[in-house]
VEXTOR-72879 format. One record per residue: residue in three letters; residue number from 1; x, y, z of N, C-alpha, C in turn. Coordinates in steps of 0.02 Angstrom, whole numbers, plus 50000, padded with zeros to 5 digits. Example, Ala and Ser with C-alpha at 12.3 -4.5 7.8 and 13.67 -1.06 7.14 Angstrom:
  rest   nr    n.u    n.v    n.w   ca.u   ca.v   ca.w    c.u    c.v    c.w
   ALA    1  50660  49716  50390  50615  49775  50390  50660  49835  50390
   SER    2  50642  49888  50354  50684  49947  50357  50645  50002  50394
***
This chain:
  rest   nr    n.u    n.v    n.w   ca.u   ca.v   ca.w    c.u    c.v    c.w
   UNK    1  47951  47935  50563  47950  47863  50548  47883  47846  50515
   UNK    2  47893  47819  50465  47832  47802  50429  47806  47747  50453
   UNK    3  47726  47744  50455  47689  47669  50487  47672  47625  50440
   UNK    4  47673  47581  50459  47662  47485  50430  47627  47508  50389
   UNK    5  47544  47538  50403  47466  47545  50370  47481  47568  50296
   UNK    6  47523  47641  50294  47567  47683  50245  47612  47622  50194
   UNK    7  47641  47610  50219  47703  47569  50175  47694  47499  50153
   UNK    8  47625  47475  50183  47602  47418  50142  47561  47443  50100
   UNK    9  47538  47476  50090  47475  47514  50040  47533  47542  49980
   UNK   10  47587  47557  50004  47616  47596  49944  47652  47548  49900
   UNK   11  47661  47487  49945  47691  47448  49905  47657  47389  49879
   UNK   12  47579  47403  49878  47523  47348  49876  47509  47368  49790
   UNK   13  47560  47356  49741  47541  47379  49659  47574  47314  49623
   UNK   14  47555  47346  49569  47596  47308  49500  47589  47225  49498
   UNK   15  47667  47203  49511  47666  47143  49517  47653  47106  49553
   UNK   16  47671  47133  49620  47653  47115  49686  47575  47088  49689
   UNK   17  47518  47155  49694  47458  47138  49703  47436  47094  49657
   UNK   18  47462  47091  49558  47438  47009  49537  47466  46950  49553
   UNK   19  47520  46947  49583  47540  46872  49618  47514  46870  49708
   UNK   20  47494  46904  49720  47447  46891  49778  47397  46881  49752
   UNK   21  47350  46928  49699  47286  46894  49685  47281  46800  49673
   UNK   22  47333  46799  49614  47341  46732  49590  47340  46685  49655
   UNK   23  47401  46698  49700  47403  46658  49740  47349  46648  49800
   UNK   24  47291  46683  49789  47250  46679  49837  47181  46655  49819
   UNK   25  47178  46676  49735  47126  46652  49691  47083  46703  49685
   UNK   26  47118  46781  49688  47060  46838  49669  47104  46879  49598
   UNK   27  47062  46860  49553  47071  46904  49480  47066  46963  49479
   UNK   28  47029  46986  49507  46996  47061  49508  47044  47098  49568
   UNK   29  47100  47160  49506  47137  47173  49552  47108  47229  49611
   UNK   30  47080  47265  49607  47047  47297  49640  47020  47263  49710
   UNK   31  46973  47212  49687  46962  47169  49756  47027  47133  49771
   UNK   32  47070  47133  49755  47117  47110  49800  47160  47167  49830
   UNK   33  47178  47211  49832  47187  47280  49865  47135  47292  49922
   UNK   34  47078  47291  49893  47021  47306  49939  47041  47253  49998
   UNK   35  47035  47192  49998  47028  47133  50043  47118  47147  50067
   UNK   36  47149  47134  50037  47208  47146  50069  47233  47224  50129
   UNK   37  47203  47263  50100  47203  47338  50149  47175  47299  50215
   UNK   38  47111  47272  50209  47054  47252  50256  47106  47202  50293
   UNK   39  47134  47168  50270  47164  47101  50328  47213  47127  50354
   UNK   40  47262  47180  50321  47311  47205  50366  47289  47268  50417
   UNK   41  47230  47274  50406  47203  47335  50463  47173  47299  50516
   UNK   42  47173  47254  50505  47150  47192  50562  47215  47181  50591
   UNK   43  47238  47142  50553  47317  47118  50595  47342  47176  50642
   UNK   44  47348  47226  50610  47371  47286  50643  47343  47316  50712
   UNK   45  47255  47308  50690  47221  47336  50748  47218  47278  50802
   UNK   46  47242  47212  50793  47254  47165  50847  47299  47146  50869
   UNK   47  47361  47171  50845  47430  47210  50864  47447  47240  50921
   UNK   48  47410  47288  50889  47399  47343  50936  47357  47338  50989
   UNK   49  47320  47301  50976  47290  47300  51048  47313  47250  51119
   UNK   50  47318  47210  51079  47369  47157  51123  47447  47177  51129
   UNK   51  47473  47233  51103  47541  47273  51138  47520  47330  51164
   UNK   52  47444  47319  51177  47443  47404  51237  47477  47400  51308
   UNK   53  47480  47334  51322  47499  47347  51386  47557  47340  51370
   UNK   54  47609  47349  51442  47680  47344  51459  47695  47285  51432
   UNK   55  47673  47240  51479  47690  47157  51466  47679  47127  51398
   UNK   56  47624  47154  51368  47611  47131  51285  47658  47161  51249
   UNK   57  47670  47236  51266  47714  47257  51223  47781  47212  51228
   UNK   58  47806  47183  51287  47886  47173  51308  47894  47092  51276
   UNK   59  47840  47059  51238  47825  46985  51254  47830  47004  51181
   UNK   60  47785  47042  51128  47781  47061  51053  47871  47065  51020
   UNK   61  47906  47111  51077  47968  47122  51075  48024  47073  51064
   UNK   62  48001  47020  51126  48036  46949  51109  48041  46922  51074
   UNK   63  47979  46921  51042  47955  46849  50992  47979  46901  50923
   UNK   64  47980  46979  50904  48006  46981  50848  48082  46977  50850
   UNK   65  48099  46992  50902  48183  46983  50899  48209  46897  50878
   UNK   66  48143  46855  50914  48178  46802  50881  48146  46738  50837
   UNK   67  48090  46773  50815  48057  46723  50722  48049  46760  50685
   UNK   68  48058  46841  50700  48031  46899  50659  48067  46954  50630
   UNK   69  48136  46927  50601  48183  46996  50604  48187  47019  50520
   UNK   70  48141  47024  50475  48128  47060  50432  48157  47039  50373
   UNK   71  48180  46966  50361  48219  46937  50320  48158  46925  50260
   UNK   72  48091  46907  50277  48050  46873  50234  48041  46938  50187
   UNK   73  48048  46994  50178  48044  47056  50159  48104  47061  50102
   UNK   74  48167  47025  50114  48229  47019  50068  48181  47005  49991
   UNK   75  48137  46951  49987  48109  46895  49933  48030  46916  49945
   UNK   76  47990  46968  49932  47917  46969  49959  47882  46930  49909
   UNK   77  47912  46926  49838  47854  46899  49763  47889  46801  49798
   UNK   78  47951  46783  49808  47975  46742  49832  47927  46701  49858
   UNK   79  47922  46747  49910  47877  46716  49981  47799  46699  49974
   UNK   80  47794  46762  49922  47703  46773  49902  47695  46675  49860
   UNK   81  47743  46677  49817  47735  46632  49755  47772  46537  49817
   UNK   82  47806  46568  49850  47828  46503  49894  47872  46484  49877
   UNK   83  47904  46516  49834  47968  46482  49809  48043  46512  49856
   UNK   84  48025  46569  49933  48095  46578  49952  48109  46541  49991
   UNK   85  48171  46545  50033  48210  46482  50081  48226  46540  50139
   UNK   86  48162  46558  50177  48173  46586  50259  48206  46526  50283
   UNK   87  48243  46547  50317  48281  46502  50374  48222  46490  50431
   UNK   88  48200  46520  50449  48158  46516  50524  48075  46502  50490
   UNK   89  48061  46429  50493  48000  46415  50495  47942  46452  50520
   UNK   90  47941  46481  50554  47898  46515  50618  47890  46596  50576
   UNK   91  47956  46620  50531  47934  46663  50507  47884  46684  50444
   UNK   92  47878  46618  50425  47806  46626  50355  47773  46572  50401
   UNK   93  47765  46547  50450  47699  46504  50481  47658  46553  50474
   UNK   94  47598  46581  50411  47547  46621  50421  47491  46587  50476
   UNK   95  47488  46523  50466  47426  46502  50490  47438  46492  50568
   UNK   96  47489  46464  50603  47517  46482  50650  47492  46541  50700
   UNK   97  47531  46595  50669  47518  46704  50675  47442  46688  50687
   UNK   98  47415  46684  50628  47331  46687  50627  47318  46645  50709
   UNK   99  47327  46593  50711  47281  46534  50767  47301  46580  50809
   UNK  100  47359  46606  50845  47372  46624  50910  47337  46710  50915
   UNK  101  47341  46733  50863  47297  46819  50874  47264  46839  50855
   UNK  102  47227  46798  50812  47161  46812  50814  47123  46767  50821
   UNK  103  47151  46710  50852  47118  46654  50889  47032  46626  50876
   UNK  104  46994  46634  50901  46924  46593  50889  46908  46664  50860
   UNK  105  46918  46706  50821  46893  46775  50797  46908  46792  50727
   UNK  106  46963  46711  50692  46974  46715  50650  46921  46698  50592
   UNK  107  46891  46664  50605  46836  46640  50560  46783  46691  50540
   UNK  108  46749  46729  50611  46741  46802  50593  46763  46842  50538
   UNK  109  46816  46861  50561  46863  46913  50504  46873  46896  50437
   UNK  110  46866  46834  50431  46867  46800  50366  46821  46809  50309
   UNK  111  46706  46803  50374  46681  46811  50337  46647  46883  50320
   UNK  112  46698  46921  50361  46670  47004  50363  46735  47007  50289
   UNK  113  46789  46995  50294  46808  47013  50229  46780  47001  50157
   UNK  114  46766  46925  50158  46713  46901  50115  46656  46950  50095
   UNK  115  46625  46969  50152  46561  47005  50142  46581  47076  50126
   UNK  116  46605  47102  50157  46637  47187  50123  46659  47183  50049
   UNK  117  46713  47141  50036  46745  47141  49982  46703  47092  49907
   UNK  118  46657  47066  49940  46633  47015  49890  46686  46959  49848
   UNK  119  46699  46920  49896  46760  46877  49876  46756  46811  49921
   UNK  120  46760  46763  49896  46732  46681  49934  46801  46674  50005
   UNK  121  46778  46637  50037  46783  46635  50093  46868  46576  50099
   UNK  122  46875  46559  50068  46956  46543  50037  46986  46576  50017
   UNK  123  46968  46627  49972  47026  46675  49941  47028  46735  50000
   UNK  124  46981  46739  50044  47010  46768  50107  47042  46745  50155
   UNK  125  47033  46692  50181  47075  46635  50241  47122  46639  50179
   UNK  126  47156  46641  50139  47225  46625  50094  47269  46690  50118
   UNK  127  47208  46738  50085  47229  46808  50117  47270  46823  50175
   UNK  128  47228  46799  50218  47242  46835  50290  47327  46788  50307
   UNK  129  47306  46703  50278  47367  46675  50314  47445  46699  50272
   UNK  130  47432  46734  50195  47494  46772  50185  47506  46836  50207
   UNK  131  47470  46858  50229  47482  46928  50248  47503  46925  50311
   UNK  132  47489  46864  50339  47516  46878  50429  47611  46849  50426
   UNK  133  47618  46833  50416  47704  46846  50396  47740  46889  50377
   UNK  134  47710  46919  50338  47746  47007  50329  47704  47064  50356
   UNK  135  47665  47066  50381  47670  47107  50454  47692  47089  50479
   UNK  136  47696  47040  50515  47759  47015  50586  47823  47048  50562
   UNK  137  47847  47025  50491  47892  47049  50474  47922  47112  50472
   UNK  138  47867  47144  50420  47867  47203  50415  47887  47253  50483
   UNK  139  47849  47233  50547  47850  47263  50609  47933  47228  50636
   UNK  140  47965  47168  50641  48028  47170  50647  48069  47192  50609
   UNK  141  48063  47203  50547  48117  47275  50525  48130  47329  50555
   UNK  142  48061  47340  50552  48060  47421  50586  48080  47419  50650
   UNK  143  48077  47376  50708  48094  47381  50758  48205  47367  50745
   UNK  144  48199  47335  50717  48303  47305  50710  48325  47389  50676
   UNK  145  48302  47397  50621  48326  47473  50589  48317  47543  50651
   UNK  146  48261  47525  50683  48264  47595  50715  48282  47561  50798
   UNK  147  48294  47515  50799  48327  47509  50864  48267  47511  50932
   UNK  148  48195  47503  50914  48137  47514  50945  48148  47452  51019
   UNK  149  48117  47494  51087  48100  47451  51130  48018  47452  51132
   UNK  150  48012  47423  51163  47926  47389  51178  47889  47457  51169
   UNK  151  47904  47507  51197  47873  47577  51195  47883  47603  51113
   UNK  152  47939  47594  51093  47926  47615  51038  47885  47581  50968
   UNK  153  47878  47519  50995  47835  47468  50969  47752  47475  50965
   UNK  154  47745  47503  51028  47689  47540  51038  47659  47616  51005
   UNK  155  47713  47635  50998  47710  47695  50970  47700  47672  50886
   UNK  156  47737  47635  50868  47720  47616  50800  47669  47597  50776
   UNK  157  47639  47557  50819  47556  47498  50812  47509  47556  50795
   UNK  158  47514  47594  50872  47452  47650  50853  47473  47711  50819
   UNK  159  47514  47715  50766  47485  47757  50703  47507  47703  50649
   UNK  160  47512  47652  50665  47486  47597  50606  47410  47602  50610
   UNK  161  47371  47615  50664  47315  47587  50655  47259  47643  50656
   UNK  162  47295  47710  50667  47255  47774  50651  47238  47782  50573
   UNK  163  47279  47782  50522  47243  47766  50461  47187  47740  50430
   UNK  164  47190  47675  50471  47139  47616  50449  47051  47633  50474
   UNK  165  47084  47679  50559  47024  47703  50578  46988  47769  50560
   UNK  166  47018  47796  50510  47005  47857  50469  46947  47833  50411
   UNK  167  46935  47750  50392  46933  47727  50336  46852  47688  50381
   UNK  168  46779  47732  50346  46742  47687  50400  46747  47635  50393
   UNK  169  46740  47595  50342  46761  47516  50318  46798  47482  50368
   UNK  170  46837  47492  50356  46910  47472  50400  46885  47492  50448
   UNK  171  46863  47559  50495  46870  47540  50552  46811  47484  50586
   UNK  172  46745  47480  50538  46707  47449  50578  46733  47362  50590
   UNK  173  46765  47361  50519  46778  47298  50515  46834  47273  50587
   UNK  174  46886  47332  50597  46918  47305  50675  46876  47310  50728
   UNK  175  46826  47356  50712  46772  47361  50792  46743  47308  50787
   UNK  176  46714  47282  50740  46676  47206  50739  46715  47150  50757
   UNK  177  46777  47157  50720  46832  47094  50735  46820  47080  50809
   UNK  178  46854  47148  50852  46856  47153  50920  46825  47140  50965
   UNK  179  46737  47169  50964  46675  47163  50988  46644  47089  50977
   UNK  180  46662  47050  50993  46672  46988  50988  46580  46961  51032
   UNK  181  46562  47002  51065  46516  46974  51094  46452  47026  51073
   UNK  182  46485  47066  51024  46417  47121  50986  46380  47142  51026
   UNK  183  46425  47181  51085  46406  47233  51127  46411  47296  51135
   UNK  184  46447  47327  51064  46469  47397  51061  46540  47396  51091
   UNK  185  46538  47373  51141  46589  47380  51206  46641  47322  51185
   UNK  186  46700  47361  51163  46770  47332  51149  46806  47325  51201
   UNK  187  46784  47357  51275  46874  47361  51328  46845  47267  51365
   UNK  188  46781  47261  51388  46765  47194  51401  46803  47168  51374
   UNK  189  46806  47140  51306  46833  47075  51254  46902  47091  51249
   UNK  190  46914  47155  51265  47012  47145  51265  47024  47120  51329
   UNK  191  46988  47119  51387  47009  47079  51444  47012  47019  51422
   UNK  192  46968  47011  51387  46963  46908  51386  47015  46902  51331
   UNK  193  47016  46929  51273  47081  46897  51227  47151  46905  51211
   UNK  194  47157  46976  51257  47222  46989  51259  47288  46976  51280
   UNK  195  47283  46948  51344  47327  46919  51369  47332  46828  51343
   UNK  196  47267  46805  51340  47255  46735  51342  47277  46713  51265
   UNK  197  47256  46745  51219  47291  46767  51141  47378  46757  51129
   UNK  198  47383  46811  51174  47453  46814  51164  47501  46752  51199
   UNK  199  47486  46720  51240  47523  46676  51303  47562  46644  51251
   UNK  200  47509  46588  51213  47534  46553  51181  47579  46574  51128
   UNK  201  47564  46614  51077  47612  46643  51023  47668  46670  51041
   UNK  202  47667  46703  51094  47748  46736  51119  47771  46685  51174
   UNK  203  47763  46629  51186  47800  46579  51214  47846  46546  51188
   UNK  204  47904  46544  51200  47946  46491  51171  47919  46402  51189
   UNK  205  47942  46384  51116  47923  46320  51086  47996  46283  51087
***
C-alpha cells in the first residue's frame, strides 16, 4: 500500500502545482512544491501523532467515515480553484481541520514555512488551509478502498510520515511544530495536545 507522503508528491506537478500556486499567491513553482511538501508533512506528522493511541486512532476513524470519504479527490483542480460542489461542508472546511489539529501551533507552522521556504506568511496560512482537506481526504479514500480499521489507519500515518522524516527539513520542521515548548522533548507536548486537540474535531456537531 502506498503512503499519503508518496502519492501527494507524485501528484504535486503540472497543472495542479500552478493552480495551487495561483490560488495561494506563490509564482515560483518550485517554492510552491517546496512549501506544499512542508505543510503536508506537518499535517501528516500531527496525524499521526494524535492517532497513536487506540482512542485517537478509533475517534480519526469516525470522523473520516463521516465528513471524509474521499469525494473532494473526484474534482482536486475543482476544489483547488473553488469552483466544485462537495456535498459535506466539513469536507473542504480547511480552516476548520487547521483550528482543531494544529490548534494554538498553527501560527507557528505557518511562520516556520514562511521562513524555510521564503514565502509571506498568507501564501502559507492559504497553503496549509487547502491542503488540510485533501489529506483528510486523501486518508478517507484510502481507508473506504482498503477497508482499513483504526489499526490500519495507524499503520498508514506512520509510513506517511517516515518519508518526511528522512528529509532533515521536514523533519525538523515537525519536531519544531511539536516541541511546542522548545524543549527538545516532544512526548511532554503530546500529553498536552493530543487528546485535548482532537476532542473537539472528532466530536459530532
Amino acid at each position: 500500500m502506498a503512503n499519503l507522503f508518496d502519492l501527494f508528491q507524485q501528484n504535486l506537478s503540472g497543472d495542479l502545482l500552478k493552480q495551487l500556486g495561483s490560488q495561494v499567491g506563490i509564482s515560483d513553482e518550485t517554492k510552491t512544491k517546496e512549501a506544499a511538501t512542508g505543510a503536508f508533512s506537518v499535517l501528516m506528522g500531527a496525524l499521526n501523532k494524535n492517532a497513536s493511541s487506540t482512542s485517537g486512532a478509533n475517534m480519526l476513524s469516525s470522523v473520516l467515515d463521516r465528513d471524509h470519504d474521499g469525494s473532494i479527490l473526484d474534482d482536486v483542480m475543482g476544489y483547488i480553484s473553488g469552483s466544485s460542489n462537495v456535498s459535506n461542508a466539513k469536507a473542504t472546511d480547511g480552516s476548520g481541520i487547521l483550528g482543531h489539529l494544529l490548534g494554538n501551533n498553527q501560527s507557528s507552522v505557518v511562520d516556520q514555512i514562511s521562513s524555510l521556504v521564503g514565502i509571506d506568511k498568507n501564501s502559507s496560512a492559504s497553503l496549509l488551509t487547502k491542503l488540510a482537506p485533501l489529506a483528510m481526504g486523501m486518508l478517507g479514500k484510502m481507508k473506504s478502498e482498503n477497508n482499513l480499521d483504526a489499526s490500519g489507519l495507524q499503520n498508514v500515518l506512520k509510513s506517511s510520515v517516515a518519508p518526511a522524516q528522512q528529509n532533515s527539513m521536514l523533519s525538523g520542521l515537525m519536531t519544531s511544530f511539536l516541541d511546542k515548548d522548545g524543549d527538545g522533548n516532544i512526548v511532554d507536548d503530546l500529553a498536552d495536545m493530543g487528546m485535548n486537540a482532537l476532542k473537539g474535531f472528532f466530536s459530532k456537531k
